[in-house]
C-alpha positions in Angstrom: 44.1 20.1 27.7 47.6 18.4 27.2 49.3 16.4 30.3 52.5 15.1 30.7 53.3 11.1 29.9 52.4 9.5 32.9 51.0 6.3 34.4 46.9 7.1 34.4 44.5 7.0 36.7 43.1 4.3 34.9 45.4 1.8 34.6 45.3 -1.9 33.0 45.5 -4.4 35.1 49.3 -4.8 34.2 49.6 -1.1 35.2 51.8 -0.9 32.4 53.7 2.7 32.3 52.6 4.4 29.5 54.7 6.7 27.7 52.9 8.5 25.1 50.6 11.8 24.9 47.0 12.0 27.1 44.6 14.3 26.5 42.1 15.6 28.8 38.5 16.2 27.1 37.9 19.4 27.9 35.6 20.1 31.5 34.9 16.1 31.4 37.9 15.8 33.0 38.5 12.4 32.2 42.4 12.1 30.8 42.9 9.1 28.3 46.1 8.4 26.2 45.8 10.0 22.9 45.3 6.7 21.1 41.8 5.2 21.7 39.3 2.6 20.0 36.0 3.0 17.7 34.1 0.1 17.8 32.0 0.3 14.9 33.9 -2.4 13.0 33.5 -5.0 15.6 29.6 -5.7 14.5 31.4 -7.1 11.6 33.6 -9.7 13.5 32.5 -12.6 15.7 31.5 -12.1 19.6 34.6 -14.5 20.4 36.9 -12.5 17.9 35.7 -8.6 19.1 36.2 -9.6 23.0 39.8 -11.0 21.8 40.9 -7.3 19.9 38.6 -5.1 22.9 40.9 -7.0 26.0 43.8 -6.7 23.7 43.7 -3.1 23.3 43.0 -2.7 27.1 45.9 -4.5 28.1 47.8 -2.7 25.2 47.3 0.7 27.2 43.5 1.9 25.8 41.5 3.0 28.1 38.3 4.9 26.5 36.3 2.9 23.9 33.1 4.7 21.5 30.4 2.8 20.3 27.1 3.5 19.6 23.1 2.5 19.8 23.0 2.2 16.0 25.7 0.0 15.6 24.3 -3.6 15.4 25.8 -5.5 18.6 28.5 -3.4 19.2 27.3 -2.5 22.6 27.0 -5.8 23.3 30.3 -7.4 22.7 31.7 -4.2 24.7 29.4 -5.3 27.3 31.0 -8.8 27.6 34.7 -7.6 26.9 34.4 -5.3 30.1 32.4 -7.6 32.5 34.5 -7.0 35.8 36.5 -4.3 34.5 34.1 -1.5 33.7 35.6 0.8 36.2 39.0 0.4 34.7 37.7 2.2 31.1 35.7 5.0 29.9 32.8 4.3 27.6 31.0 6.7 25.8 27.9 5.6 23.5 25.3 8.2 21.3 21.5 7.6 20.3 20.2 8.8 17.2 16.8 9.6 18.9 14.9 12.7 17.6 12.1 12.7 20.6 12.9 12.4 24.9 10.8 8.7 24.5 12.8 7.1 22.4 15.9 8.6 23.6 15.3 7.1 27.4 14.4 3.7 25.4 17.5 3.8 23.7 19.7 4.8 27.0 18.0 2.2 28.9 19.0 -0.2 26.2 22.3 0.7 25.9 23.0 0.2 29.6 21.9 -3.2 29.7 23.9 -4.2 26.9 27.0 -2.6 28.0 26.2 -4.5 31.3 26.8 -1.0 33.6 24.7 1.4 35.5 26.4 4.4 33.8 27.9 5.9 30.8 30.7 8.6 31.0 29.5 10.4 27.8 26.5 9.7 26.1 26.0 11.4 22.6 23.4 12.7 20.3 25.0 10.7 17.2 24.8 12.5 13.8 22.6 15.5 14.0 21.4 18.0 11.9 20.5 20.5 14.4 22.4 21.6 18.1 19.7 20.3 20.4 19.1 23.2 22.8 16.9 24.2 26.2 13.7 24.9 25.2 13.9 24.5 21.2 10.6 22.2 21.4 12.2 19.2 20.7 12.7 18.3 24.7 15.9 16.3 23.8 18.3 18.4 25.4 15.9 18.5 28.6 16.1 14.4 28.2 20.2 14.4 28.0 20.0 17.0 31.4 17.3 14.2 33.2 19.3 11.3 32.5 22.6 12.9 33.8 20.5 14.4 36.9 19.3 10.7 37.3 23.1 9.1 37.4 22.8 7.2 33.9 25.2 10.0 32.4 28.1 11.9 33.6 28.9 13.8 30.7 26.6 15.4 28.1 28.6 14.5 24.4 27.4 15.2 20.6 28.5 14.2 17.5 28.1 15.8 13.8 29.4 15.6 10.1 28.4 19.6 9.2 31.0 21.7 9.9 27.9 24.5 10.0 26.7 22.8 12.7 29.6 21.8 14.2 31.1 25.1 14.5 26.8 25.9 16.1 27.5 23.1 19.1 30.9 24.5 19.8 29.4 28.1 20.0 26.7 27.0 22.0 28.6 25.7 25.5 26.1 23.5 26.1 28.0 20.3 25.5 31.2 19.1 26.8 31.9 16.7 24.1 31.8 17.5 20.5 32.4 14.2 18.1 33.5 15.5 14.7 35.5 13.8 11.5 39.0 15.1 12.0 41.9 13.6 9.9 45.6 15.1 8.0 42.6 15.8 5.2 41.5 18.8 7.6 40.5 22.1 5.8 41.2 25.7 7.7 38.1 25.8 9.0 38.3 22.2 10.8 41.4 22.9 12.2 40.3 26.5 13.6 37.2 23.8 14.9 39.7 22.4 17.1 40.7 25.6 18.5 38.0 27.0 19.0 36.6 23.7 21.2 39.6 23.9 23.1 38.7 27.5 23.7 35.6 26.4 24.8 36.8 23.6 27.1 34.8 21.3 25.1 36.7 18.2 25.0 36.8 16.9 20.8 36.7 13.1 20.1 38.5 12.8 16.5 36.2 10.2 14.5 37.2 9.2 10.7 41.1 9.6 11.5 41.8 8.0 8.3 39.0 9.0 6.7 36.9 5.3 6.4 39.8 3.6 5.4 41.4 6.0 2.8 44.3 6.9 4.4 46.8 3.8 5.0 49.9 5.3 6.8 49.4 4.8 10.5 52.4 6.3 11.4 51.4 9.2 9.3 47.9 9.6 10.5 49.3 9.4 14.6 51.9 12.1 14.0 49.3 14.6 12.3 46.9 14.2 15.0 49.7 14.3 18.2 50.1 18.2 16.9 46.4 18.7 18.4 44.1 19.0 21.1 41.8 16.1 20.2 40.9 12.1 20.7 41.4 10.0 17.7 39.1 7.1 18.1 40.4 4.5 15.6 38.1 2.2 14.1 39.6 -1.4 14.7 38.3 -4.8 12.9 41.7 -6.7 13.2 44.3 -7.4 15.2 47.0 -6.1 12.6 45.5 -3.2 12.7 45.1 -2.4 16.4 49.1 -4.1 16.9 50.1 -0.9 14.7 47.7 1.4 17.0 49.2 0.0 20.4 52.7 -0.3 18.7 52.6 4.0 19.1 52.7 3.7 22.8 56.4 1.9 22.8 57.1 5.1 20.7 55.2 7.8 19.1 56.0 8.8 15.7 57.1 12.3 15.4 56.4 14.7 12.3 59.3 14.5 10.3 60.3 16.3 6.5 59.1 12.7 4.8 55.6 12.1 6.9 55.0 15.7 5.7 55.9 15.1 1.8 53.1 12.2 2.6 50.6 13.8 3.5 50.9 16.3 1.6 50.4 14.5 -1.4 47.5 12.4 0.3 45.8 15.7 0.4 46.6 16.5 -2.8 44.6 13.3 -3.9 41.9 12.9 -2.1 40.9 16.1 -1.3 37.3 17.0 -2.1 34.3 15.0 -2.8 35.1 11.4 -1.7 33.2 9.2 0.3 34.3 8.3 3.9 32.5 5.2 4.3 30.4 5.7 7.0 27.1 4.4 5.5 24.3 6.6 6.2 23.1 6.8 3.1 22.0 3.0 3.1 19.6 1.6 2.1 19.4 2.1 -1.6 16.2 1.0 -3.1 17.9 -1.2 -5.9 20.7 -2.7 -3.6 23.8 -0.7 -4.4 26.7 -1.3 -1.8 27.3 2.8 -2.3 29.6 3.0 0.8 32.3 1.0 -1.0 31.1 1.7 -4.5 30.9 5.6 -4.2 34.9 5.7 -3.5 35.9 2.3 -5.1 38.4 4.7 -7.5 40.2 5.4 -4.0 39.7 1.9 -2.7 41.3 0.1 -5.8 44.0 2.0 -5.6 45.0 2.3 -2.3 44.5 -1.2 -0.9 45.1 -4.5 -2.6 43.1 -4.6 -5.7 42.7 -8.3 -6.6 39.8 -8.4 -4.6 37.7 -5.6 -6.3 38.1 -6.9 -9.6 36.6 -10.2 -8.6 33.4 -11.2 -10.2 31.1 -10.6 -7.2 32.8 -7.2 -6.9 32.0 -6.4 -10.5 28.5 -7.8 -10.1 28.2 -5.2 -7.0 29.4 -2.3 -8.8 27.5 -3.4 -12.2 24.4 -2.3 -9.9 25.2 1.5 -10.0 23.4 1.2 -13.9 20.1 0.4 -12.0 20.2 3.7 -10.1 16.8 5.3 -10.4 17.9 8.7 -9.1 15.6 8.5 -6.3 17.7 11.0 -4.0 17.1 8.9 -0.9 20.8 8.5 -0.6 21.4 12.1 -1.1 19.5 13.3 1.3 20.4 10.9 3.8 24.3 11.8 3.3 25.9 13.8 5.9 28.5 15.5 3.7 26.2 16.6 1.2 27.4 14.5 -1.7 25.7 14.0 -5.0 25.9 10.3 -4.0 24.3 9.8 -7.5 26.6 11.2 -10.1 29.6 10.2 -7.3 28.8 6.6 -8.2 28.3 7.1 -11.8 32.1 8.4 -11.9 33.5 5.7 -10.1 31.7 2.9 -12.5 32.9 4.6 -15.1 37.0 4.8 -14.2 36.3 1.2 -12.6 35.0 -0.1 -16.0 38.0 1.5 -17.5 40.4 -0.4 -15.4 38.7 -3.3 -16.2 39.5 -2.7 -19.7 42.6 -2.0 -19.2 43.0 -5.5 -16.9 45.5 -3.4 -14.6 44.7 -0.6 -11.9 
């Protein structure tokens, strides 16, 4: 559901007027600016440093913020960046529990770290089935007792199969869906979109810029503005969430050149590339393969001093150790031959070590 710019009813404590886009997610009915924060990245900062950037985007005009169970001590520095504001934002978490005991274990846990008596959506995080009434499983009867029981409001999952994606949306049994969504969309995850809109199920946009692949901000804002979803950028520094909150001074606008962009973004990285998202970890011999599986993209589309340093070389050096174990394979959501995906990008990275030059 689109609304018209206008001041929310969940302002900042400035009640600063904002002037770009909000989207409504779906039957939830809660109405956010189209522009809001993934917090994954802050387990990698400081507490002091991920309170800093989580009040900053607040006050910059964010009000919904995703995190989840499995990320380190996300939750927790969320927790302490909303103490005394928590009615002014909406939070929504996911577990990755696959039985009811565990799932109330991590809800309960979750709430105490985020230092509040409720969540607004609380997700199944990652699945590989759509959790149903009466499947066996008793997880969907778990998600139904914890909103019954006040610790919910709204029922959310997330997913990385578009098969099982496109099962969820089908379904109506959710009023979230969490699924990647980026100017790297196929067809088929754009008529996603749709048909979740159809469905009044409100669609959180993770991987925006696809793990760090895509670099154009501006770019990335104006593809998504065209559609009915909640990008929830993932934000580790301040420059990064300055350009973020810089959209809601002014929103870029598709134009002729942001088009000739992306469209050669696509034509580069489309197809088997890794978006970072690190499920396949651990490896059994200590390969980084979240960074090494798509350093070919990495090199070339960030600074590249720093991944031809030694300890980078070391790092990527491991991929000869692989024992073709298949652990990370089967642990990928995407369905990537993680394996021979690792062996190519040794190879083109030894050959720009040869070369001396990217």
């Amino acid at each position: 559901m689109w609304i018209i710019p206008h001041i929310y009813a969940k302002v900042n404590k400035t009640e600063r007027s904002l002037f770009m886009k909000s989207y409504t997610l779906g039957k939830t009915g809660i109405t956010t600016p189209q522009n809001a924060f993934g917090a994954l990245p802050i387990q990698r900062i400081s507490t002091t440093e991920a309170v800093r950037l989580v009040r900053m985007a607040y006050e910059g005009g964010m009000t919904f913020f995703d995190t989840a169970r499995s990320y380190s001590d996300s939750e927790l520095k969320l927790g302490e960046a909303f103490d005394g504001i928590r009615d002014k934002v909406f939070i929504s978490s996911k577990t990755m529990a696959q039985t009811p005991e565990k799932f109330n274990e991590d809800l309960d846990t979750t709430l105490k770290n985020l230092r509040t008596d409720y969540l607004d959506i609380y997700q199944f995080h990652c699945v590989k089935q759509c959790y149903r009434p009466g499947d066996g499983t008793g997880m969907y009867e778990a998600m139904v007792k914890a909103k019954e029981a006040g610790k919910i409001r709204h029922i959310g999952i997330t997913a990385h199969l578009i098969g099982v994606a496109e099962e969820i949306v089908k379904s109506g049994l959710y009023e979230t869906i969490q699924f990647p969504f980026s100017y790297l969309a196929s067809d088929r995850e754009i008529e996603l979109v749709k048909d979740a809109q159809k469905a009044d199920m409100g669609f959180i946009a993770m991987k925006a810029i696809a793990g760090g692949l895509l670099t154009n901000s501006k770019a990335c804002m104006a593809f998504i503005s065209q559609y009915p979803v909640l990008p929830i950028w993932g934000v580790q520094r301040e420059s990064e969430l300055k350009e973020w909150l810089s959209f809601f001074d002014k929103e870029p606008k598709m134009t002729d050149e942001l088009k000739e962009f992306i469209e050669n973004d696509r034509k580069e990285l489309i197809g088997e590339f890794c978006r970072g998202c690190g499920y396949c970890a651990p490896c059994s011999v200590g390969i980084q393969i979240n960074n090494c599986a798509r350093m070919a993209q990495l090199i070339r589309r960030a600074p590249s001093k720093e991944y031809l340093e030694k300890d980078w070389q070391e790092r990527m050096m491991l991929i000869e150790k692989c024992i073709d174990c298949g652990a990370c394979k089967s642990r990928c959501p995407y369905g990537l031959d993680i394996p021979n995906l690792l062996r190519k990008n040794l190879a083109d990275y030894k050959e720009i070590l040869k070369r001396g030059y990217v």
